[in-house]
C-alpha positions as CSV (number, residue, x, y, z in Angstrom):
1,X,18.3,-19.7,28.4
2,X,19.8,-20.8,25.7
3,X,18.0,-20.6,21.9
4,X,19.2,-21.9,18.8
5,X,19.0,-20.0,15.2
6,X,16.2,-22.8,13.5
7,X,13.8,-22.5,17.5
8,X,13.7,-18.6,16.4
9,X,10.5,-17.6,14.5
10,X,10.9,-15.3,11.7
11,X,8.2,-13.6,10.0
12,X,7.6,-11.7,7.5
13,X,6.5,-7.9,7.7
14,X,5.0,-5.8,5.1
15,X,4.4,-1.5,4.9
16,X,4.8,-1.4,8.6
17,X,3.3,1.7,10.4
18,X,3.6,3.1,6.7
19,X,6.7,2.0,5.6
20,X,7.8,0.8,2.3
21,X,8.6,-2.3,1.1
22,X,9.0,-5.6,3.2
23,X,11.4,-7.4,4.9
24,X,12.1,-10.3,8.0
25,X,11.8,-9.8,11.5
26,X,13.4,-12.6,13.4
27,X,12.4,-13.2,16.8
28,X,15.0,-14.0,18.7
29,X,13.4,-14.3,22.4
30,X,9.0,-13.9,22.5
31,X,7.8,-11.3,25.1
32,X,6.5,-14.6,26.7
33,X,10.1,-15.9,27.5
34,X,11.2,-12.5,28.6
35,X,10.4,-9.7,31.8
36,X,10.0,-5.9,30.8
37,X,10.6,-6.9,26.9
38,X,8.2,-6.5,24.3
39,X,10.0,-6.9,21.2
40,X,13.8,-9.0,20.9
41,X,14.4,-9.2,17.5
42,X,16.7,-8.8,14.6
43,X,15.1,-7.0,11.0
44,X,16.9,-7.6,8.2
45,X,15.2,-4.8,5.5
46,X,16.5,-5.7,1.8
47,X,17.3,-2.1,-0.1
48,X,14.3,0.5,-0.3
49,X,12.5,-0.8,2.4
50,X,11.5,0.8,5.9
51,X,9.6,1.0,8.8
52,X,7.6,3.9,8.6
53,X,8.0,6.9,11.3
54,X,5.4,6.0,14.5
55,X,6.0,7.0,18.1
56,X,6.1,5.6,21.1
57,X,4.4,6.4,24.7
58,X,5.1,4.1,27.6
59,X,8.0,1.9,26.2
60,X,11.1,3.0,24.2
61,X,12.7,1.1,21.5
62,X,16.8,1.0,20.8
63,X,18.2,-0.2,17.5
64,X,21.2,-1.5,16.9
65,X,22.8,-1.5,13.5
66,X,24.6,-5.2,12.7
67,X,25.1,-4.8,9.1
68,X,24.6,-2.0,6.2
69,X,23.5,1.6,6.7
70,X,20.7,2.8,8.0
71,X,19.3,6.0,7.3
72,X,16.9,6.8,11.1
73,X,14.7,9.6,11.3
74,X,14.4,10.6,15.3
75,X,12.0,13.8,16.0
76,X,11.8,14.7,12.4
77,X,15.7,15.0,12.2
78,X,17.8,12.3,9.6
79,X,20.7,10.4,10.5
80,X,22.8,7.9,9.0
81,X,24.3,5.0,11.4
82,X,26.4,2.3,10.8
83,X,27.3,-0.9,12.3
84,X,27.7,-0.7,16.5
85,X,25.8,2.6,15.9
86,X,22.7,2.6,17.8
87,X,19.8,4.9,18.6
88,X,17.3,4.8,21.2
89,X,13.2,6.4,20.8
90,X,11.8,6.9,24.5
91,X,8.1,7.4,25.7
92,X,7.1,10.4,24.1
93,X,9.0,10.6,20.8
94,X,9.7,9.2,17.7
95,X,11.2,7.4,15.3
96,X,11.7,5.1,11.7
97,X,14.4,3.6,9.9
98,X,14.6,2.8,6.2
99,X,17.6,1.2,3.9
100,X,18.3,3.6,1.6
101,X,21.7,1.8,0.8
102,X,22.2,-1.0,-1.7
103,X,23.3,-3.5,0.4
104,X,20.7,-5.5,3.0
105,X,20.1,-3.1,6.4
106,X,20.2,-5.9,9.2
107,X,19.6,-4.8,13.1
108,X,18.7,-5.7,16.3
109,X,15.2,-4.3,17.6
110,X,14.3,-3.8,21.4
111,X,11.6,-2.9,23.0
112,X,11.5,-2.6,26.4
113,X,8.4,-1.9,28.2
């Protein structure tokens, strides 16, 4: 399957699960057009925004950093990644990431189910 940049939708998010700020998340592939994947998408969080700390149960979530720093909390612990870093929350933990940089955070979100 093959999707161009202007088929993508991109929408925009505000003060998610508590975080500050808001920023764009776009969509790259829905969970419609995909198996085991609830979430395919790149977030691009302008400086002093985040997405607050939440868990998750059944399905983990891996970001990947494209562009800017990120600062992630995992399990309560703090850790700044860079681009190719990536982290990954599974069933049972959890997670956030905020831009506390001064340059736009941009990276790639999946949740897999």
């Amino acid at each position: 399957m093959i999707k161009r940049r202007q088929e993508m939708n991109v929408q925009p998010r505000f003060e998610v699960k508590g975080g500050k700020g808001a920023y764009e998340t776009t969509h790259i592939f829905s969970t419609e057009e995909l198996d085991k994947i609830n979430l395919f998408a790149v977030n691009t969080l302008p400086p002093g925004s985040s997405i607050g700390i939440h868990p998750h149960f059944s399905e983990g979530e891996a970001y990947v950093i494209l562009q800017g720093q990120a600062t992630v909390t995992e399990d309560g612990q703090d850790y700044l990644l860079g681009p190719g870093d990536a982290e990954y929350c599974t069933g049972g933990h959890s997670h956030g990431i905020a831009n506390d940089s001064d340059e736009v955070l941009a990276f790639l979100a999946i949740i897999i189910k």
